[in-house]
N, C-alpha and C positions, 0 to 999 in steps of 0.2 A: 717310223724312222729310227732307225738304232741310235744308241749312244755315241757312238764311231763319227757315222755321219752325221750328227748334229754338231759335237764333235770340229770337225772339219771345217762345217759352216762358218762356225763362231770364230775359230782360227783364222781364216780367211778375214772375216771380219773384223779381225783385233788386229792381223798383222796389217792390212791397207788403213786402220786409224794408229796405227804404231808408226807408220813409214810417212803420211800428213804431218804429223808430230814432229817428226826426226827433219822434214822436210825447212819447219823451222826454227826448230832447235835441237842445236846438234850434240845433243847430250849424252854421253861415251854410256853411261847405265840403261839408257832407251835402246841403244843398239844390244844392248849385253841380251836383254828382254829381248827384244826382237828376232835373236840369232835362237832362242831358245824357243822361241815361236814358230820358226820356221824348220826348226827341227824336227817338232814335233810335229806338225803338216807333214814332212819330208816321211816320218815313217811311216804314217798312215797314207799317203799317196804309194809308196815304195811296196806296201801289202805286206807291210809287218804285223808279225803276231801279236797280238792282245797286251799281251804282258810284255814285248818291245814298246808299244804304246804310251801304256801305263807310263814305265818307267820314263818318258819322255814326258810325258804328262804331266806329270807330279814334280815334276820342277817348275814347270807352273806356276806352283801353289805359294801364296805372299809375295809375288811381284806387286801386284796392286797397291798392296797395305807396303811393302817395302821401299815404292816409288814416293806414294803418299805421306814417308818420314822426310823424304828429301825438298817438299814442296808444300807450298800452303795457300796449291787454286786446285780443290779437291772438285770442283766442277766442269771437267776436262774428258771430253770423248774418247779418248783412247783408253782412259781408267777405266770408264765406265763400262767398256766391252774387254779391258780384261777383268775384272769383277764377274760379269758373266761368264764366259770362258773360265773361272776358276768356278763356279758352280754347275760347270758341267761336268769338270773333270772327275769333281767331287762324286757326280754319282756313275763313276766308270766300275 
């Protein structure tokens, strides 16, 4: 399985534990996150090029750790699948 769609998966998977989250608490930075999650699906669905990707990707990068300054119940499902999803992206 390529990068790409793995990629994908994980997106898929981080945005449905992103949107649980938001479902019950409506937290304006969760959305921010999430809009940039869905961005980045949206390219890779759309059949943009690698480096359109990327560049969507890589914003990505320190949500996790960014979220985890604002709060202090670091054992939350939605972290923990963007933490993964940033170790994907990492090896794009």
């Amino acid at each position: 399985m390529s990068n790409i769609k793995v990629l994908k998966a994980q997106l898929e998977t981080t945005i449905k534990a992103l949107e649980l989250k938001l479902q019950r608490s409506n937290e304006p930075t969760l959305k921010q996150y999430l809009e940039r999650y869905k961005n980045t699906l949206k390219a890779i669905e759309s059949g943009s090029s690698e480096v359109e990707i990327n560049k969507h990707a890589r914003k990505l990068l320190n949500c996790a750790r960014g979220y985890m300054e604002t709060s202090t119940n670091y054992q939350q499902n939605f972290l923990t699948e963007m933490g993964k999803t940033e170790k994907v992206v990492k090896q794009l």
